[in-house]
MITI-171347 format. One record per atom (N, C-alpha, C): residue in one letter; atom name; x, y, z. Coordinates in Angstrom, 2 decimals, always signed. Example, Ala and Ser with C-alpha at 12.3 -4.5 7.8 and 13.67 -1.06 7.14 Angstrom:
<dokol A doba N u +13.19 v -5.69 w +7.80>
<dokol A doba CA u +12.30 v -4.50 w +7.80>
<dokol A doba C u +13.20 v -3.30 w +7.80>
<dokol S doba N u +12.85 v -2.25 w +7.08>
<dokol S doba CA u +13.67 v -1.06 w +7.14>
<dokol S doba C u +12.90 v +0.03 w +7.87>
***
This chain:
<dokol X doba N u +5.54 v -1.53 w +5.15>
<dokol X doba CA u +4.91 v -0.65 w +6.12>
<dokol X doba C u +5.89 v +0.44 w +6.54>
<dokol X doba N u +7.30 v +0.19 w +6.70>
<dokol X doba CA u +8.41 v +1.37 w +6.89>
<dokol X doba C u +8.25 v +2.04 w +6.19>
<dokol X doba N u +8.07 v +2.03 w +4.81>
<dokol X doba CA u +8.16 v +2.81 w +3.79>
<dokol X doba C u +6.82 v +3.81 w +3.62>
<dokol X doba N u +5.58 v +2.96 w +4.31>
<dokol X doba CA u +4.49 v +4.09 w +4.16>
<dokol X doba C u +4.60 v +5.05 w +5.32>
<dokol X doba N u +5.07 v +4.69 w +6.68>
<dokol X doba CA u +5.33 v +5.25 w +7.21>
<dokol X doba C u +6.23 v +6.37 w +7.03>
<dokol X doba N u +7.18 v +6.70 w +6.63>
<dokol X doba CA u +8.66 v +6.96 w +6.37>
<dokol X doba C u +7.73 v +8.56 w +5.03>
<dokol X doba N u +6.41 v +7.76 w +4.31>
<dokol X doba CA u +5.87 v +8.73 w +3.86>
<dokol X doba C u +5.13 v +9.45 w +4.62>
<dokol X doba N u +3.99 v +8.86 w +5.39>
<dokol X doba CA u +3.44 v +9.73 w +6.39>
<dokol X doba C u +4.58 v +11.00 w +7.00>
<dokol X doba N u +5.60 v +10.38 w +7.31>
<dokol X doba CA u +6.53 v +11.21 w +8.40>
<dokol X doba C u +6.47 v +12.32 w +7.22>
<dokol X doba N u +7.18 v +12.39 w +5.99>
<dokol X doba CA u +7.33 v +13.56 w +5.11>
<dokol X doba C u +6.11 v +14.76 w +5.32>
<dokol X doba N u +4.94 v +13.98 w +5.59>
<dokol X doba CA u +3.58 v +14.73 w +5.32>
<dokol X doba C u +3.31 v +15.59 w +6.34>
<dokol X doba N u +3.99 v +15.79 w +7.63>
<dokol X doba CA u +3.94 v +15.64 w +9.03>
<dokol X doba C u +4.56 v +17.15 w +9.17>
<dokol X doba N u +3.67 v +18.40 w +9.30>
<dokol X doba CA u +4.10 v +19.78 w +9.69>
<dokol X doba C u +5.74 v +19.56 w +10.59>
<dokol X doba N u +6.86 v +20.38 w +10.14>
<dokol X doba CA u +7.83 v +20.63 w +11.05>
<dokol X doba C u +7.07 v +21.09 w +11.96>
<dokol X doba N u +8.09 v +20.00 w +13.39>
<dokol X doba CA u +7.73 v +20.18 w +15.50>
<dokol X doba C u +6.35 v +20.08 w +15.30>
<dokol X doba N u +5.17 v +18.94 w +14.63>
<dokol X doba CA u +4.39 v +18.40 w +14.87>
<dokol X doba C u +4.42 v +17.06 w +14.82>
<dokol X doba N u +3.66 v +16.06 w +15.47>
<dokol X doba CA u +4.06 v +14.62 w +15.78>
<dokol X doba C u +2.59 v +14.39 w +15.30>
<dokol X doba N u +2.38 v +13.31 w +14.21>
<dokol X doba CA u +1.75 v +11.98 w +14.31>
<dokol X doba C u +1.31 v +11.43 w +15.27>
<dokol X doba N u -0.05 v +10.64 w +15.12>
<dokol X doba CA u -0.36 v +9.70 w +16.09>
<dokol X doba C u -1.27 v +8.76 w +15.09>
<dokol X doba N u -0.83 v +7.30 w +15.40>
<dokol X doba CA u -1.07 v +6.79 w +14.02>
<dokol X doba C u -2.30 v +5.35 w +14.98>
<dokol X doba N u -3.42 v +5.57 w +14.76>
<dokol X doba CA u -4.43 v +4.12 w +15.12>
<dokol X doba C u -4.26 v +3.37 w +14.21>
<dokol X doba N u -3.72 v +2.01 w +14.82>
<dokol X doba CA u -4.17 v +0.77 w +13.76>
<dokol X doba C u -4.11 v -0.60 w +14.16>
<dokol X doba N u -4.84 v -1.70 w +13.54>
<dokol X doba CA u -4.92 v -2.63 w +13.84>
<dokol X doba C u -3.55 v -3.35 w +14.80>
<dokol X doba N u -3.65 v -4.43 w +15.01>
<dokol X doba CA u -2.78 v -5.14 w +15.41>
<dokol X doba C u -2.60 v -6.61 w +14.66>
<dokol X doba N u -2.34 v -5.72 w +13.36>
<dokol X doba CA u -1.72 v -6.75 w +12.36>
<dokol X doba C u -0.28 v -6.44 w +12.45>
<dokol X doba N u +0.23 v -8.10 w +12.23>
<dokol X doba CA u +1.42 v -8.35 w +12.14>
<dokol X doba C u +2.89 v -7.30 w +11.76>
<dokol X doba N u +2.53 v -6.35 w +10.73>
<dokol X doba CA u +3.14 v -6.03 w +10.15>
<dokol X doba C u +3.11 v -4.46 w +10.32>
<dokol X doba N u +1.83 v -4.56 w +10.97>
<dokol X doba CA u +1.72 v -2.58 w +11.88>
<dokol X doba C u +2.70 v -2.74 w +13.47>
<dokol X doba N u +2.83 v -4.36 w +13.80>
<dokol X doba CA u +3.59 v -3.63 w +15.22>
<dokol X doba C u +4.65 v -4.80 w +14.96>
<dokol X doba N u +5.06 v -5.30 w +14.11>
<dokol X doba CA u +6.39 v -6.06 w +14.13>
<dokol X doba C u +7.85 v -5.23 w +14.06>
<dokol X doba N u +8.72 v -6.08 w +15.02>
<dokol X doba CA u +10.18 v -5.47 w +15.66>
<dokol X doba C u +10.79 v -4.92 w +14.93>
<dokol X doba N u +10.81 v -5.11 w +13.60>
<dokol X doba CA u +11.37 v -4.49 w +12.21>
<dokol X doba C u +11.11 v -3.60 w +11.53>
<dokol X doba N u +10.11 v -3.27 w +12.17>
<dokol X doba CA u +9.19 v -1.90 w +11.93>
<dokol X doba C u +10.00 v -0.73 w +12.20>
<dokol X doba N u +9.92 v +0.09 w +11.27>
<dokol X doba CA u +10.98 v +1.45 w +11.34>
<dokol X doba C u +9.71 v +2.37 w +11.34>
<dokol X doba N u +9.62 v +2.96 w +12.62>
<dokol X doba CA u +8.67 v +4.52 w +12.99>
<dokol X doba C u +9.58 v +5.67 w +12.85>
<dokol X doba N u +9.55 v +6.44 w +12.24>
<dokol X doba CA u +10.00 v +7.85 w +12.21>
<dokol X doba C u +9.97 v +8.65 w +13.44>
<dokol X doba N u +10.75 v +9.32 w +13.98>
<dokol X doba CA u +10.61 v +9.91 w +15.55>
<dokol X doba C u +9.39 v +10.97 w +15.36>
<dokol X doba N u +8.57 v +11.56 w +14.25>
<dokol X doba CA u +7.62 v +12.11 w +14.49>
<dokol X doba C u +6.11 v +11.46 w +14.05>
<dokol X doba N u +6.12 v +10.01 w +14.57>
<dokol X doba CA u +5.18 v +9.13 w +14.25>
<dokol X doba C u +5.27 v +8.54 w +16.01>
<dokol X doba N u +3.81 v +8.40 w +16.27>
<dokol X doba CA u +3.63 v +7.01 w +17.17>
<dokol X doba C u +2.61 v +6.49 w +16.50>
<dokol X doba N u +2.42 v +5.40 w +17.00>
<dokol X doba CA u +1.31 v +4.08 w +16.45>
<dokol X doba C u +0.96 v +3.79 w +17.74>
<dokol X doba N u -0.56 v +3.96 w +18.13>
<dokol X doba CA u -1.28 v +3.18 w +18.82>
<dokol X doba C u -2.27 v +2.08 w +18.14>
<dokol X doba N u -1.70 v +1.08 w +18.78>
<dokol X doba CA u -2.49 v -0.56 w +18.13>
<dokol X doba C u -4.18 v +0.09 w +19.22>
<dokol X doba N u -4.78 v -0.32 w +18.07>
<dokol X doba CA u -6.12 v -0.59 w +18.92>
<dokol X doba C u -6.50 v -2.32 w +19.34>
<dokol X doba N u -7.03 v -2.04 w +20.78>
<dokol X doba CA u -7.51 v -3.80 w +20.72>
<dokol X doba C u -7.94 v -4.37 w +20.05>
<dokol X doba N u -7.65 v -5.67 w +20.26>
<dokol X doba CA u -7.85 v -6.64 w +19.64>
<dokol X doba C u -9.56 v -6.86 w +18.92>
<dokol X doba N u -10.15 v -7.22 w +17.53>
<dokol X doba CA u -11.36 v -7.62 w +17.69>
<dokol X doba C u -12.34 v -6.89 w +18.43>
<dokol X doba N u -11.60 v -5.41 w +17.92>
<dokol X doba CA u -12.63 v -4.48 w +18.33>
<dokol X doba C u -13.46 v -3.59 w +17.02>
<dokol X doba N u -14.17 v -4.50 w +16.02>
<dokol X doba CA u -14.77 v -3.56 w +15.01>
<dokol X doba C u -15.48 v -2.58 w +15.03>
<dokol X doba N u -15.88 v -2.00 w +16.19>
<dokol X doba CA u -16.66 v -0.80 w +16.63>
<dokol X doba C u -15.66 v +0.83 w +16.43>
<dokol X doba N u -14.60 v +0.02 w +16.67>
<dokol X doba CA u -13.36 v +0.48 w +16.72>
<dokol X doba C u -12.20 v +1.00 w +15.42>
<dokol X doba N u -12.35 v -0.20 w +14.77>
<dokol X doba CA u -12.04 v +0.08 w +13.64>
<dokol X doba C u -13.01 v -0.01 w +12.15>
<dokol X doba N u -13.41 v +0.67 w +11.54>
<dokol X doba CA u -15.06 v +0.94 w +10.87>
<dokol X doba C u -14.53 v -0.38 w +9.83>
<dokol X doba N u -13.24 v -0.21 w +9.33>
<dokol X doba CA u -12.78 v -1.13 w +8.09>
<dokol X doba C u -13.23 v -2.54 w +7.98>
<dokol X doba N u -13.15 v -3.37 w +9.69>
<dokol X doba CA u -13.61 v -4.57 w +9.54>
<dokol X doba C u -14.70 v -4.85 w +9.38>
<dokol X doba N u -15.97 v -3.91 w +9.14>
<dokol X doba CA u -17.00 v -4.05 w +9.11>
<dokol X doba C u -17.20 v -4.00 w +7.47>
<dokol X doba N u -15.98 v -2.87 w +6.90>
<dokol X doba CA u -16.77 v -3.33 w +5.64>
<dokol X doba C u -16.02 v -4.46 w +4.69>
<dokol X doba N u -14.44 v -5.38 w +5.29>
<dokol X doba CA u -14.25 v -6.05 w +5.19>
<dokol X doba C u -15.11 v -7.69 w +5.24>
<dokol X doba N u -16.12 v -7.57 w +6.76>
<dokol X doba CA u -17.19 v -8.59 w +6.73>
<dokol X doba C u -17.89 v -8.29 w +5.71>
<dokol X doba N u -18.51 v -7.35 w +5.24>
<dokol X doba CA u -19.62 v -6.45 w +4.27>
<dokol X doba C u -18.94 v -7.42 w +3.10>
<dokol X doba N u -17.95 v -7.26 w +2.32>
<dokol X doba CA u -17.69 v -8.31 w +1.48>
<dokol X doba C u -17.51 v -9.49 w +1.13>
<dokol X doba N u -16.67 v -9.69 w +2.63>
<dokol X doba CA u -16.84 v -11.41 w +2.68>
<dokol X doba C u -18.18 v -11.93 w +2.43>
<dokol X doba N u -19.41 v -11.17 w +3.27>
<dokol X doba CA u -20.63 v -11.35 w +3.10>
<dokol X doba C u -21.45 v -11.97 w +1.45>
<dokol X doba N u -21.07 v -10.96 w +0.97>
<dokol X doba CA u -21.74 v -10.58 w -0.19>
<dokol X doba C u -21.20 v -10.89 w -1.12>
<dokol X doba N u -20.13 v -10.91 w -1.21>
<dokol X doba CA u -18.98 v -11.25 w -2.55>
<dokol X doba C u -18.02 v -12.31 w -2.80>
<dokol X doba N u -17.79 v -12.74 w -1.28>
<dokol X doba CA u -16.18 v -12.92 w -1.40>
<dokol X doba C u -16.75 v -14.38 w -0.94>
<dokol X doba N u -17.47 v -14.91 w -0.20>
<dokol X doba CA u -17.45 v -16.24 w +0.85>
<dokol X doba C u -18.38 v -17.26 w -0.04>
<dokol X doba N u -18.05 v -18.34 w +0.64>
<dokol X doba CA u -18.39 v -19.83 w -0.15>
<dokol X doba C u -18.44 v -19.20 w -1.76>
<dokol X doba N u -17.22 v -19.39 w -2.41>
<dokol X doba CA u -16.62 v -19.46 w -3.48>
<dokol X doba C u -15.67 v -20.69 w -3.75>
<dokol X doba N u -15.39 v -20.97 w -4.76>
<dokol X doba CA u -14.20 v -21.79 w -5.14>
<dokol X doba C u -13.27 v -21.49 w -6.27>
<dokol X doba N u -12.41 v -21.35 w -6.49>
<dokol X doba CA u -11.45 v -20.54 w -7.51>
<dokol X doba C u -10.67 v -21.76 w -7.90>
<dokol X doba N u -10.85 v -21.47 w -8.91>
<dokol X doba CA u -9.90 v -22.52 w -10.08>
<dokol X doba C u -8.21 v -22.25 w -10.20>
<dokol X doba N u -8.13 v -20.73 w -9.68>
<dokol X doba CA u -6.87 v -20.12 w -9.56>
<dokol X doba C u -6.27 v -19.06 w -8.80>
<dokol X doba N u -4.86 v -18.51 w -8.72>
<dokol X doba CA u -4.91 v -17.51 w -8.04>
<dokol X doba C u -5.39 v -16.05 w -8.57>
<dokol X doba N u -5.33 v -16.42 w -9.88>
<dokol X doba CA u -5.48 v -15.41 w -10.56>
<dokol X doba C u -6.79 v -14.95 w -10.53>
<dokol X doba N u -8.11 v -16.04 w -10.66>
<dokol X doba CA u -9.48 v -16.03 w -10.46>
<dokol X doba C u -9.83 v -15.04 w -9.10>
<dokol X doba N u -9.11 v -15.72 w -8.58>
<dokol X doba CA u -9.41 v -15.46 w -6.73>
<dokol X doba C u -9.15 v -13.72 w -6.65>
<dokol X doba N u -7.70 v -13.42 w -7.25>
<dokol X doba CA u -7.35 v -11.77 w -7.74>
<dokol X doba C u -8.71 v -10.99 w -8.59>
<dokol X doba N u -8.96 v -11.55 w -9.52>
<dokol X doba CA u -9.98 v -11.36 w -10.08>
<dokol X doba C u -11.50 v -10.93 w -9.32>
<dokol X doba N u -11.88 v -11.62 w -9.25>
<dokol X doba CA u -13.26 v -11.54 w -8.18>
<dokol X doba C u -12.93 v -10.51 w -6.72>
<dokol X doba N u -11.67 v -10.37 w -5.98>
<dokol X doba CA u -11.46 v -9.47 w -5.14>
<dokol X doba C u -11.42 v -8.26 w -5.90>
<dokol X doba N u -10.80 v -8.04 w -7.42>
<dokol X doba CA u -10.80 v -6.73 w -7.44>
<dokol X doba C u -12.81 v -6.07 w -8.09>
<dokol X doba N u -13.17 v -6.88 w -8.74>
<dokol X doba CA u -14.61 v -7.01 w -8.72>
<dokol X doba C u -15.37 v -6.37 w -7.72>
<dokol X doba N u -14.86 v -7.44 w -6.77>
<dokol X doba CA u -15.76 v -7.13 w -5.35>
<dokol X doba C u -15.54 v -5.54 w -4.85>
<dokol X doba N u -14.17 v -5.32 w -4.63>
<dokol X doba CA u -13.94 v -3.87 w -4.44>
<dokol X doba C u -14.55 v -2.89 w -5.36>
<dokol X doba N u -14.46 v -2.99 w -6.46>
<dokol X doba CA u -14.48 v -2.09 w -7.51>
<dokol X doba C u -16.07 v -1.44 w -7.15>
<dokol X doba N u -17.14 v -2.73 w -7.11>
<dokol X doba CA u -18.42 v -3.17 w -6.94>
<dokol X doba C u -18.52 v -1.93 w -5.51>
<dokol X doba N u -17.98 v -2.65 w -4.57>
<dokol X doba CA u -17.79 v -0.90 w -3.31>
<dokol X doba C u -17.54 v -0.19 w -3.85>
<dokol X doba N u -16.44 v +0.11 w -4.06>
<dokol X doba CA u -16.07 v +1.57 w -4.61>
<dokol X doba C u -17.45 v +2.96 w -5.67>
<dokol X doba N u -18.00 v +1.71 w -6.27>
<dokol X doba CA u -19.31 v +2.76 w -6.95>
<dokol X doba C u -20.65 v +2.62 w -6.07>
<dokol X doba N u -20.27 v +2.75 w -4.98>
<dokol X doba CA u -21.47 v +2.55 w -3.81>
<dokol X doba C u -20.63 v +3.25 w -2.50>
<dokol X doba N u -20.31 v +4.37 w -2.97>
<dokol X doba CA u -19.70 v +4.80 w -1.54>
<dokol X doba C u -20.73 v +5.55 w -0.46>
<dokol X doba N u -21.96 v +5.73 w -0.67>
<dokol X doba CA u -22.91 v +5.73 w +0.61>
<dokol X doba C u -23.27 v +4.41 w +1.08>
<dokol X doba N u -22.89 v +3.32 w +0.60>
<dokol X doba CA u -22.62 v +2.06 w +1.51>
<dokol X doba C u -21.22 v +1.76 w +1.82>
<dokol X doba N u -20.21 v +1.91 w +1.54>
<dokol X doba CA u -19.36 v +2.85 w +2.65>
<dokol X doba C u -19.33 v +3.50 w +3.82>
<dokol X doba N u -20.36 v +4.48 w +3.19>
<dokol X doba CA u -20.61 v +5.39 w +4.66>
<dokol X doba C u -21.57 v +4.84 w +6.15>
<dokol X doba N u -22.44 v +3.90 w +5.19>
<dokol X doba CA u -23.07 v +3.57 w +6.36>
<dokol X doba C u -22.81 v +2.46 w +7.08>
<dokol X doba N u -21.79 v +1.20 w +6.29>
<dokol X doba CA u -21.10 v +0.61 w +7.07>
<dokol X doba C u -20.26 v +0.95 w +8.04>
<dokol X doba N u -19.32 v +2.21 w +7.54>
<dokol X doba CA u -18.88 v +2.52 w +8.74>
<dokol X doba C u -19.36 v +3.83 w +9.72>
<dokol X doba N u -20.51 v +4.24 w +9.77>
<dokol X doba CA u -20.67 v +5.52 w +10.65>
<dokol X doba C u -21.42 v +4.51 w +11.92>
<dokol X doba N u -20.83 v +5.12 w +12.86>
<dokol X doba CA u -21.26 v +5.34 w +14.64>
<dokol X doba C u -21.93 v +5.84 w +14.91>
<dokol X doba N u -23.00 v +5.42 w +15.74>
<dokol X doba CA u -24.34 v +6.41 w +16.21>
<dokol X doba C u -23.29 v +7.11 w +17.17>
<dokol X doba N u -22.85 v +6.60 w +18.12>
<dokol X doba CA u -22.07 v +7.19 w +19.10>
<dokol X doba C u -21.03 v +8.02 w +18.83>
<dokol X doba N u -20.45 v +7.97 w +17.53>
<dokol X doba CA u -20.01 v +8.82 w +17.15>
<dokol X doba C u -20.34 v +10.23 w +16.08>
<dokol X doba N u -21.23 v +10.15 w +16.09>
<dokol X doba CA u -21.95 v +11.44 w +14.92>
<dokol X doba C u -23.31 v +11.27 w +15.37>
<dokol X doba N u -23.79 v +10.91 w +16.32>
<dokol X doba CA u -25.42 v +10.79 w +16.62>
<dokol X doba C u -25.19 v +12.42 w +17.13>
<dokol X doba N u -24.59 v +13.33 w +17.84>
<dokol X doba CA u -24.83 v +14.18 w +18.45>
<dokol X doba C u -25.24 v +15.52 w +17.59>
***
């Protein structure tokens, strides 16, 4: 995560600052975390999918693709996730509508 960060910062107009939303996974706000002085990170709350559109289309797969399975391997298990994605990826107006907000684009 330093390191994607550390890219963001490159991307980042000279005497303009970043402001970075993201989960509050482990590894977006852990102590070892190296932020660039023209980066902040605001964690959004907790178990707020309204909030963040991704977990919705993260459920969207578990849903449909990913849940009550059994894998013979790890490799299987790799397998069928990249499937499942791929399977999104050529459906990106279900994409869109998993994640669009009335509250946010209704106006």
């Amino acid at each position: 995560m330093s390191l994607h960060l550390a890219e963001i910062a490159t991307a980042v107009a000279l005497g303009a600052h970043a402001v970075l939303l993201m989960d509050q996974a482990g590894w977006h706000l852990s102590h070892q975390l190296v932020v660039p002085p023209n980066i902040t990170i605001i964690p959004l709350p907790p178990k707020c999918p309204e909030l963040n559109p991704v977990e919705n289309v993260w459920q969207f797969m578990r849903q449909n693709w990913l849940s009550n399975r059994v894998f013979r391997s790890y490799d299987e298990i790799l397998d069928h996730c990249c499937e499942a994605g791929n399977k999104l990826t050529d459906q990106p107006w279900r994409i869109m509508s998993i994640g669009l907000r009335d509250w946010a684009h209704g106006y």
